[in-house]
C-alpha positions as CSV (number, residue, x, y, z in Angstrom):
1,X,-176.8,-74.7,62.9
2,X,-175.2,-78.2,62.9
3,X,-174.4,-81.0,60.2
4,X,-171.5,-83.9,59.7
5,X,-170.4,-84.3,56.6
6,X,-167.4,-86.6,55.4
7,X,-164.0,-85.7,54.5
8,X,-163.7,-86.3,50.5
9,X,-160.1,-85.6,49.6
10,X,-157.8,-88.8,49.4
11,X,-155.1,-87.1,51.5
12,X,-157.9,-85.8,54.5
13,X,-157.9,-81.7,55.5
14,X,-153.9,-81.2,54.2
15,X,-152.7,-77.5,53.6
16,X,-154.7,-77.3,49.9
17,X,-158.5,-77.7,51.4
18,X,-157.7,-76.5,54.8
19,X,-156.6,-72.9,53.5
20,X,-159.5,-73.0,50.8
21,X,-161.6,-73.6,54.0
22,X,-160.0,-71.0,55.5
23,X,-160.2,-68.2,52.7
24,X,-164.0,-69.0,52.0
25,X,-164.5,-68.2,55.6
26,X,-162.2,-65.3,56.0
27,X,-165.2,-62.5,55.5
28,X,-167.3,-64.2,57.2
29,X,-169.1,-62.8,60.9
30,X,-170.4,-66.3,61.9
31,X,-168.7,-68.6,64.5
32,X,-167.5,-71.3,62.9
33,X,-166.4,-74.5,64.6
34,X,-165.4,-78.1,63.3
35,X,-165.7,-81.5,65.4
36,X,-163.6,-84.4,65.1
37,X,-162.6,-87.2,67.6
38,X,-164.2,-85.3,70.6
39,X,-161.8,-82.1,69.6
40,X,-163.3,-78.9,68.3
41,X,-161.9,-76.1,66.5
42,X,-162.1,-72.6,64.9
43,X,-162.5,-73.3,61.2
44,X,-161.3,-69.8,60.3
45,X,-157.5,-71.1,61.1
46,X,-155.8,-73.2,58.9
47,X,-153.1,-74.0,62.2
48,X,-156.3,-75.7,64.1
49,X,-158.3,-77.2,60.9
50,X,-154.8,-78.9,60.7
51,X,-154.3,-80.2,64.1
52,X,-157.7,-82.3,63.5
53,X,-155.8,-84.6,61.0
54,X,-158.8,-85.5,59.8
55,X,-158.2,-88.2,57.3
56,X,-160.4,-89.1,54.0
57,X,-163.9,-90.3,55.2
58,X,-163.5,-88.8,58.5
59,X,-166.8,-87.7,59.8
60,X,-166.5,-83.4,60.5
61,X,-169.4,-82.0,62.6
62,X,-170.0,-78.3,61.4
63,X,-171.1,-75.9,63.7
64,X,-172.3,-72.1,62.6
65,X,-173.4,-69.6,64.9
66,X,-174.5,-66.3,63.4
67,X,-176.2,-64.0,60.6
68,X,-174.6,-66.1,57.7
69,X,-175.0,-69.3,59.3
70,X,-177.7,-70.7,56.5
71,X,-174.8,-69.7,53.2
72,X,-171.6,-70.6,55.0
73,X,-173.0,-74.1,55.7
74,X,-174.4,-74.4,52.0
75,X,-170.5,-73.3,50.8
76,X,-169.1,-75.6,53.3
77,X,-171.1,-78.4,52.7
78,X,-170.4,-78.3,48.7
79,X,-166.9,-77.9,49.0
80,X,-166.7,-81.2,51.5
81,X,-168.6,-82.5,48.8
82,X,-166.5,-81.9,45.7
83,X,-163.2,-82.1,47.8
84,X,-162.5,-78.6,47.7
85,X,-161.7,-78.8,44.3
86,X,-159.4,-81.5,44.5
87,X,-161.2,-83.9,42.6
């Protein structure tokens, strides 16, 4: 399962919504990847999420690969939405 979405928060994927990122995926069994620039990463580590230096408005290709693929997007997908509670 695949979809972009846009990074919200005014200071891009910094330490605050890359370890909420992190912590909503941290029970999680799915393989979970993000794409940005041509570089992909695990999204269950707050080291790579970081390296991306995705800034605000970057576009973030979510891939899920797994049983829980369908509710992990739906989480994801909100909290890029609402800025991972930074707005």
């Amino acid at each position: 399962m695949i979809k972009k979405v846009k990074v919200q928060n005014n200071l891009g994927l910094h330490i605050r919504p890359s370890a909420a990122i992190v912590k909503l995926l941290q029970n999680s069994k799915s393989k979970v990847l993000f794409t940005y620039k041509n570089e992909t990463v695990n999204a269950k580590s707050i080291m790579s999420i970081l390296m991306l230096a995705a800034k605000k408005n970057a576009p973030i290709t979510i891939s899920i690969d797994g049983d829980d693929a369908n509710e992990l997007m739906d989480k994801l997908v909100k909290g890029f939405e609402k800025g991972f509670g930074e707005k």
